[in-house]
C-alpha positions in Angstrom: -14.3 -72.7 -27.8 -12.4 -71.2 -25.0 -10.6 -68.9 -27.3 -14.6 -67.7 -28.3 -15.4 -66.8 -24.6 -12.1 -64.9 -24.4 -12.8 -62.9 -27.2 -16.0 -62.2 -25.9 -15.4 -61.4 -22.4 -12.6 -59.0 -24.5 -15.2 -57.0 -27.0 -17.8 -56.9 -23.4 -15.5 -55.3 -21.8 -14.7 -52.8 -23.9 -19.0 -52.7 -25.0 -19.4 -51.9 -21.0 -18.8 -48.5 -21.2 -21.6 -47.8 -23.6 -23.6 -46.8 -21.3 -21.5 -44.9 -19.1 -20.1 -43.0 -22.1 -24.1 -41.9 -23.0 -24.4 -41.1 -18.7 -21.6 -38.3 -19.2 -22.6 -37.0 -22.0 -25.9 -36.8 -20.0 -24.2 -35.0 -17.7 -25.8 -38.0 -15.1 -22.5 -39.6 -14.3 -20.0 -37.7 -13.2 -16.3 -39.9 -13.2 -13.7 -39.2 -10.8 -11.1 -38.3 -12.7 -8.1 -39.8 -10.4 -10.0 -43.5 -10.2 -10.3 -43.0 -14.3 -6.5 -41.9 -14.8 -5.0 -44.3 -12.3 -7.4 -47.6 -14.2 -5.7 -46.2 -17.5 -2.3 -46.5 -16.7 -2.8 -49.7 -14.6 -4.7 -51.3 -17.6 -1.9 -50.4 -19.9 0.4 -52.0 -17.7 -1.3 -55.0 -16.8 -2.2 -55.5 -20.4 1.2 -55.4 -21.0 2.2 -57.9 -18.3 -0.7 -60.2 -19.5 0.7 -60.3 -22.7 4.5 -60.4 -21.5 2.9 -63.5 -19.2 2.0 -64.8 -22.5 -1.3 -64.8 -21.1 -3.5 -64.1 -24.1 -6.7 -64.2 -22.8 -6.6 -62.0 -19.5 -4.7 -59.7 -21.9 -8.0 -59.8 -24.2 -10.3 -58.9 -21.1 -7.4 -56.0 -19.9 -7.3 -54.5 -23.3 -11.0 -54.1 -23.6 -11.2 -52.7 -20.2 -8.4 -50.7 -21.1 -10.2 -49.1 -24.8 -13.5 -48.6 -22.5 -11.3 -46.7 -19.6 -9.0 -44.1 -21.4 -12.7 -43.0 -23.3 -13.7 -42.7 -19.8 -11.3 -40.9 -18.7 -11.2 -38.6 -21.8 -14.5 -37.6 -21.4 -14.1 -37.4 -17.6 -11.8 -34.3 -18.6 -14.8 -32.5 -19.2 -17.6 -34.2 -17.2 -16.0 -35.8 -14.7 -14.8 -34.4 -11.3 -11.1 -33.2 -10.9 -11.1 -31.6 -7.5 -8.1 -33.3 -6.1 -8.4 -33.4 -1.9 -5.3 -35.5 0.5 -7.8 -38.8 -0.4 -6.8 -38.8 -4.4 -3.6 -38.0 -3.3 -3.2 -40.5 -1.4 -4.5 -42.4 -4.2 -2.0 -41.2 -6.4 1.4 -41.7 -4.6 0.4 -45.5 -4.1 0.1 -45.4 -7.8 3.8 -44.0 -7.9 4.9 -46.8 -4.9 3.2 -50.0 -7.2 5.0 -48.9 -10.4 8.3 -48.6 -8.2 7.8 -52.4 -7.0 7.1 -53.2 -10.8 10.5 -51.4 -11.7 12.1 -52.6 -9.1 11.3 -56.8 -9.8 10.9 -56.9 -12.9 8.3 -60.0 -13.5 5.4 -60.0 -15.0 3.5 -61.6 -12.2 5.5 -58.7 -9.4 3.5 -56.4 -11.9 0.3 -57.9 -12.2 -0.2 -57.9 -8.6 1.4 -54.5 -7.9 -1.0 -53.1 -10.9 -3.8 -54.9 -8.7 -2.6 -53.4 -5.3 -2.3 -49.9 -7.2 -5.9 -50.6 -9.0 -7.5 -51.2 -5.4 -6.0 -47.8 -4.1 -7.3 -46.0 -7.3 -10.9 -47.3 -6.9 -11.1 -45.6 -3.2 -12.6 -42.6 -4.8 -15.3 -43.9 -7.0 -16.0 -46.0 -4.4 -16.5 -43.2 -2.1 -18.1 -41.4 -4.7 -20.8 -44.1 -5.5 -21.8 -44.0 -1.8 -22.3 -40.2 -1.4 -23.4 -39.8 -5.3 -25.0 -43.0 -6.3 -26.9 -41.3 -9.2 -23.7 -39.8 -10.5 -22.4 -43.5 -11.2 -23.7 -46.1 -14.2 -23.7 -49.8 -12.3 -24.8 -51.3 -15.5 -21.3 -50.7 -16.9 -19.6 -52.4 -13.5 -22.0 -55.2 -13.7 -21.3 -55.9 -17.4 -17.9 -55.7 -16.9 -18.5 -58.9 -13.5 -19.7 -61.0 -16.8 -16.6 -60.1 -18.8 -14.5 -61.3 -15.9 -16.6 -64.1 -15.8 -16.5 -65.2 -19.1 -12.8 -64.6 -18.7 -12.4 -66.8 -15.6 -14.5 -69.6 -17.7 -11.6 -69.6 -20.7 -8.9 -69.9 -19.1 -7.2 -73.4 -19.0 -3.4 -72.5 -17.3 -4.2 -71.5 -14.1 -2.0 -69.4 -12.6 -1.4 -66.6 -10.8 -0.7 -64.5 -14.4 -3.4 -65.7 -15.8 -6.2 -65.4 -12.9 -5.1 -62.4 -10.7 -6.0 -59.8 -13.0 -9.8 -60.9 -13.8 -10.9 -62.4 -10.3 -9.7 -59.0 -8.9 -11.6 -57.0 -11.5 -14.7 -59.4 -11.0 -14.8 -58.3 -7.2 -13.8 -54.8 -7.7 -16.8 -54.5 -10.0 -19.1 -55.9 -8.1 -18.1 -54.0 -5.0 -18.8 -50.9 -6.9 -22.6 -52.3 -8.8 -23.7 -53.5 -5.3 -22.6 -50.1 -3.8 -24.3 -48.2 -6.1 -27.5 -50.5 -5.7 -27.4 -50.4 -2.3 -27.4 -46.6 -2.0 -29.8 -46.0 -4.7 -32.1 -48.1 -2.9 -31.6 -46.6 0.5 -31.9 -43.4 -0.8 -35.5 -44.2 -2.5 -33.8 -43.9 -6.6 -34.9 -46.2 -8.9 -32.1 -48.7 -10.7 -33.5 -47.7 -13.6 -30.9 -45.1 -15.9 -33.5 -42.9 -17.0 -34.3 -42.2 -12.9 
């Protein structure tokens, strides 16, 4: 049964973007192309260490996520935003410092949670974005993807810190950005709705 949830927290994740993807082409949503490049590489590597960890089922939710990001980001290319400013550079260069550390150790679990410190600094921009643009940001996808981490959370039976790391971080970082983007869409007088 717990294998079941896994798999499905795996094909939401990777479903989550659905309605993100149909936002760009929309030209509604507008990604930020650093948060998007820096997810994809981080995914891939914290897929990677999932599955080194020989944890299956956080490696199911990270590879959805994963499938769902790098089409993100490949439609960001042309919809999203790419004007870099000293923020996304920022951004960048702790990108560069976390895969150092995971050179430097090693372990699986070193690059789990240096992919997680990395991850944080690469969601900086969209989170900046989805306060000053909360239109130009889907929540729906962020909110699926708190239930994906959820469901992953709910399968897993070896807790440790390979294991849960990965998806109680994406859980909160998700839900930091849906409540954002609810907040300032309500403060701002938008509707939830996508079609607002």
């Amino acid at each position: 049964m717990k294998e079941l949830i896994a798999f499905t927290a795996g094909i939401l994740a990777m479903l989550a973007i659905i309605p993100y993807v149909i936002d760009i082409i929309r030209r509604k949503t507008k990604p930020n192309i650093v948060s998007w490049l820096t997810w994809t590489l981080l995914l891939a590597i914290g897929t990677a260490g999932a599955f080194a960890a020989h944890e299956i089922r956080t490696a199911l939710l990270t590879t959805g996520d994963l499938i769902g990001t790098g089409l993100t980001l490949l439609l960001g290319l042309k919809y999203g935003i790419a004007k870099f400013s000293w923020f996304d550079g920022f951004c960048q260069a702790g990108a560069v410092l976390g895969l150092i550390l995971w050179l430097i150790f090693n372990s699986p679990v070193v690059g789990i949670l240096a992919v997680i410190f990395i991850d944080c600094i690469g969601l900086l921009p969209t989170l900046k974005h989805s306060w000053n643009e909360p239109m130009e940001e889907t929540w729906q996808t962020f909110a699926v993807l708190i239930v994906a981490s959820t469901l992953t959370l709910l399968s897993i039976s070896d807790f440790n810190t390979a294991s849960l790391a990965y998806p109680i971080y994406l859980l909160l970082a998700n839900a930091l950005v849906t409540v954002v983007v609810i907040y300032r869409r309500l403060k701002l007088g938008f509707l939830l709705s996508r079609r607002a």
